[in-house]
C-alpha positions, 0 to 999 in steps of 0.5 A: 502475455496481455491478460483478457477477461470475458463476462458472458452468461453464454458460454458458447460465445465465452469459449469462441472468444477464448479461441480466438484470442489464445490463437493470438497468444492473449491470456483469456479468463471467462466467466458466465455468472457476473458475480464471479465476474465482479469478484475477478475484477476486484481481485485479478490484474486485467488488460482488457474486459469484454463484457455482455450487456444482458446477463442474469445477476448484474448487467453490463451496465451495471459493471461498468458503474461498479468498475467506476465507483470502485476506480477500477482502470480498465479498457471495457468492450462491450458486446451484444446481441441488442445493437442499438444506438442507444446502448452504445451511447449509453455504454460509451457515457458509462466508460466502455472502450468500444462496442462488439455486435453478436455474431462477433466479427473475428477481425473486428474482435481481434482490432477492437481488443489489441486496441483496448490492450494498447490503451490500457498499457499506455495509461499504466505507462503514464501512471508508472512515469507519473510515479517515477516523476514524483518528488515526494517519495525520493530518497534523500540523503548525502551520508555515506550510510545513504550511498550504501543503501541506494548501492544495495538497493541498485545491485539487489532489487533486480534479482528475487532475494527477499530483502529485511529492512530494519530501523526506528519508527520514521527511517524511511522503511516504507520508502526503501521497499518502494525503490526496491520495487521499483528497480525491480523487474516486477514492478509491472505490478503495483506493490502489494503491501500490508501492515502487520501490526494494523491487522487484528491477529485473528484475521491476519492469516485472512489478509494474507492468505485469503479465504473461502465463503463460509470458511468462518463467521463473517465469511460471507464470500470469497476472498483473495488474499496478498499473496496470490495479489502479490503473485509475479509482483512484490509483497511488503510485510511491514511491521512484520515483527508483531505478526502472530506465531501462527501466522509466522508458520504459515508466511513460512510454509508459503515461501519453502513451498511456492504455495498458499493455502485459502482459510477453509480451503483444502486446494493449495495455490501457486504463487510466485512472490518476492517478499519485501519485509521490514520491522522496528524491532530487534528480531534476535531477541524477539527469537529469544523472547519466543515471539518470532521464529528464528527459520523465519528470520533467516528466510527473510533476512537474506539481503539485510538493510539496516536505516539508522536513525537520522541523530546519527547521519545528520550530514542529511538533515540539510538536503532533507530541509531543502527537499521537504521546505520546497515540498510544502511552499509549493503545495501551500504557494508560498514563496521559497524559504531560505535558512540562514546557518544558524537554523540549519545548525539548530535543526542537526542539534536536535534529537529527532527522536522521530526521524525523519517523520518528525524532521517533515512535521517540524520543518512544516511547522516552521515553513507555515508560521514563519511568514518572512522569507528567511527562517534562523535559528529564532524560528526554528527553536520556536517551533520546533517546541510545544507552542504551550508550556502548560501542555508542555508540562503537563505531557513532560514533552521533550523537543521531539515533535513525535513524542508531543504526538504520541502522548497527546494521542494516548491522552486523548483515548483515554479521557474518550474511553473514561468517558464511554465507560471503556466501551470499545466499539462506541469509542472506536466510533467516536473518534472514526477509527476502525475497532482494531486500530483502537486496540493497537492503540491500546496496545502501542500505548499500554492503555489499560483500564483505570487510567 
């Protein structure tokens, strides 16, 4: 059913509309105050906006700019009582679809709508097949560990079993959860993801659940969480390991009762959601540790995926090399390379602590400093190494591309902190990242204070 959003102060025409349309088996939403009307269309999942153009709070017109600046994709039909040539110009330069007189015409509504609904599923189509056409997020891979998974992932991702992928750092999680979406048959919908270990776990419970205005300090209006984003659609928990205890129990409570329940709120909410999760830790003995709830684990792990890392399955290492060497010759237009067997043989006799992450960086790195067409061995142990062997010696890198990353990161942060007197929000500043990334960062690398 095509789901319409009305946006009128009068609610006479909003409830006309409604009729209508409900005759003609749209779903329809209203609203006459245009800031609920903006924070629906933020959050809600629309075929069509029927929109006023002279309302209290914000116009038409200034919707329209704000569903612009915000790449909100929607078919807009304009309706008012002030017909004018240059409204209706002036609508059309703003992105409106049509344009509806009051008293609205039931024939020309009922044309104008179905209309706006058709374009609207025509675009979603191309942005689907767009999508689908993309090279960049396949799944590569020969082994038979590979087959298996794509074998799972074809006979699971059409049912609603709630689906745990496990593996290192740079497997290839997010991509898995990606194909599972898109085998399934909620991929209508986009894929709602969140990563776990990037939320502040004071605000994890928000992000997930939403929260009502005024519910805690900062709270200054309503917000829907993931779940109820998710809701007929997918939810991808990533990280799902470092979600905190408490907000464990609530992801629980949500999945025994097909319900949520907003922070601040005391109205619980239905939602229908197939949670996809994946984690780099051994959850069994986080349940040991006491840091993941063993009811949990087994609600999630219904349909278990394991990646193992790409050191054990490097029959894939060529395909991968093909695959990510053609990927960057055509974004830079460099002309393709070959790899000579010696190369191909020196890439499998790496550790690729990093996986597959590290497997594109190096093969990046190779592709734009070797300028002749044909990459050897030669190359591939140049630049696969630290380009310096002092800051080879002074961060003890290994051949792992991922390691050199990881240690310099955490050099870097330090010697910023040491700098700013460990003040976190002026470090956080400096170097462009948001307060709680800087304190996962200290968390990930153990950073404390007098290093």
């Amino acid at each position: 059913m095509k789901s319409i959003l009305v946006i009128d102060d009068e609610r006479e025409i909003c409830e006309s509309i409604k009729m209508i349309l409900e005759y003609e088996d749209y779903s329809v939403d209203y609203t006459t105050d245009s800031y609920k009307g903006l924070q629906k269309l933020e959050y809600g999942n629309y075929d069509a906006l029927l929109l006023d153009i002279q309302m209290p709070g914000k116009n038409g017109f200034e919707i329209l700019n704000w569903l612009r600046e915000k790449e909100i994709e929607l078919k807009v039909v304009m309706i008012s009582a002030h017909a004018s040539v240059e409204n209706a110009v002036k609508s059309t330069k703003l992105g409106a679809f049509d344009f509806l007189e009051k008293p609205i015409d039931r024939d020309k509504l009922l044309i104008s709508v179905r209309n706006a609904v058709t374009q609207s599923a025509l675009v979603k189509e191309n942005k689907k097949l767009k999508k689908e056409l993309s090279t960049s997020d396949k799944i590569i891979g020969s082994s038979s560990v590979i087959k298996t998974i794509l074998e799972t992932i074809a006979r699971v991702a059409t049912t609603d079993a709630r689906v745990l992928i496990t593996g290192e750092n740079g497997t290839g999680k997010e991509l898995i959860a990606q194909e599972i979406h898109r085998q399934s048959s909620r991929a209508a919908k986009e894929l709602v993801e969140v990563n776990c270990a990037a939320i502040p776990h004071e605000l994890i419970e928000s992000e997930l659940f939403g929260h009502e205005k005024g519910s805690f300090t900062g709270a200054v209006k309503q917000r829907i969480g993931k779940f109820e984003q998710a809701d007929s659609g997918n939810l991808f928990l990533d990280e799902i390991g470092d979600m905190s205890i408490h907000a464990q129990a609530k992801v629980l409570r949500a999945i025994e009762e097909g319900r949520i329940e907003r922070v601040g709120g005391n109205s619980k909410i239905e939602v229908d959601v197939r949670i996809i999760s994946a984690t780099n830790k051994d959850l069994q003995e986080e349940i040991k540790k006491g840091n993941f709830r063993e009811d949990l684990y087994h609600r999630l792990n219904v349909i278990p995926v394991h990646i193992p890392p790409l050191r054990e399955r490097k029959e894939d290492i060529p395909l991968l090399i093909e695959h990510f060497s053609k990927q960057i010759c055509d974004k830079n237009k460099f002309q393709q390379k070959v790899y000579s067997d010696g190369a191909i043989k020196a890439f499998q006799s790496q550790p690729w602590k990093g996986n597959v992450r590290e497997l594109r960086n190096v093969v990046e790195r190779v592709v734009i400093m070797t300028p002749k067409n044909e990459i050897t061995e030669k190359e591939v142990s140049l630049f696969s190494q630290s380009a310096s062997s002092n800051v080879d010696d002074f961060l003890n890198v290994t051949n792992s591309f991922q390691e050199f990353k990881e240690k310099a990161e955490k050099a870097f942060i330090v010697k910023q902190l040491n700098a700013n007197s460990w003040n976190i929000s002026k470090t956080a500043e400096i170097l462009g990242i948001q307060r709680s990334h800087l304190y996962n960062k200290l968390k990930k690398y153990e950073i404390e204070k007098g290093q």
